[in-house]
N, C-alpha and C positions, 0 to 999 in steps of 0.2 A: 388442523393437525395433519401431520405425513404419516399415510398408512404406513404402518410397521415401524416407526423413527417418532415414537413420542418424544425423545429426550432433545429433538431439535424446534424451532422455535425461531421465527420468522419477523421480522420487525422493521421500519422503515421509518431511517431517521438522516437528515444530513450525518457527512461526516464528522463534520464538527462541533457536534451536537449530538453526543451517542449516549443511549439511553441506560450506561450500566452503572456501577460503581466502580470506582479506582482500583484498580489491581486487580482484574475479574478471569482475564483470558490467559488459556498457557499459547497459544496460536489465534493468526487473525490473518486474511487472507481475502486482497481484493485483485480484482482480475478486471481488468476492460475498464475501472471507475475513474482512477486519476482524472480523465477528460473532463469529467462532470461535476468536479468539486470545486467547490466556492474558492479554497484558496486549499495549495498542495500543503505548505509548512502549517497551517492550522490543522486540516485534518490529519496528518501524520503528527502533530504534538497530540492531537484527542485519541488518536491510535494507542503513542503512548503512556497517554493515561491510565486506558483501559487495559493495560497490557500488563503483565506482573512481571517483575525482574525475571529476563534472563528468557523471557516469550517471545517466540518465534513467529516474523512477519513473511509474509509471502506477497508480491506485488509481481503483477505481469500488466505491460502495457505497450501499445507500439511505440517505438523509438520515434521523436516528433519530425526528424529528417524527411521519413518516408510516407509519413502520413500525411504531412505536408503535401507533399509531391501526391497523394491519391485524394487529394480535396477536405480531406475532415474539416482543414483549421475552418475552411468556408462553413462548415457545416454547424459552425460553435463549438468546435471541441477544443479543448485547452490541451495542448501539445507542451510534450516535455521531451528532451536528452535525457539519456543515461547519467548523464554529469550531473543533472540542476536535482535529479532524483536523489540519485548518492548523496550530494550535499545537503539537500532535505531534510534525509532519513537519519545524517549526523547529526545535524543540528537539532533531532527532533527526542536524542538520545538514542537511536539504533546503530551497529556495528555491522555493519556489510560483513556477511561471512560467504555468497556467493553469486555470481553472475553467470547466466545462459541468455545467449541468442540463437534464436532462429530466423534465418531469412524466411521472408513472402514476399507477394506478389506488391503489398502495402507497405516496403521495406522492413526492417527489423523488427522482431517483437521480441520483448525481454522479460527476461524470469527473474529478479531479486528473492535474495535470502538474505534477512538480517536480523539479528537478536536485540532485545531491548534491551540497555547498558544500565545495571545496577549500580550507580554510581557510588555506594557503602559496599558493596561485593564484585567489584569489580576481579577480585583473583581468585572466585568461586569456580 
């Protein structure tokens, strides 16, 4: 347990294989991961699963251009575009509601916001 943060709760599971029930999170928020996932549009459909209409995803990851050029892909990291993510994230039922970049030294790193698409409420 996190001193002072009992209501948080710690678990380790692939992405595509996540240990909750259907419709459980109002937000879900992975940073640095994409590289490491078995496959991008599976875990992003197990995203959402877990995601309850209309819940807010956060994704930040280096742009695969630049990370390329700093050695990752050598490293085993699975490198993606902005492009392959966004189209992902549709397919995966989320709606791109915003994009941030920041340059570094490992070219772009990017911030996505997207909501998950209640496809019975979609004019909520």
């Amino acid at each position: 347990m996190l001193r002072g943060h009992a209501h948080v709760q710690l678990h380790h599971a692939p992405v595509d294989k996540l240990p909750f029930a259907e419709a459980r999170f109002d937000c879900l928020v992975s940073v640095n991961t994409l590289y490491f996932w078995e496959d991008l549009a599976g875990g992003l459909n197990e995203l959402a699963r877990v995601a309850r209409p209309r819940a807010r995803l956060i994704l930040g990851f280096g742009e695969a251009q630049g990370m390329c050029r700093a050695g990752y892909a050598d490293r085993g990291f699975k490198l993606y575009s902005i492009d392959a993510v966004v189209d992902a994230l549709k397919n995966a039922n989320f709606t791109l509601e915003h994009i941030e970049k920041q340059s570094r030294v490992q070219g772009e790193f990017v911030g996505l916001r997207a909501r998950r698409t209640d496809q019975r409420n979609d004019n909520d």
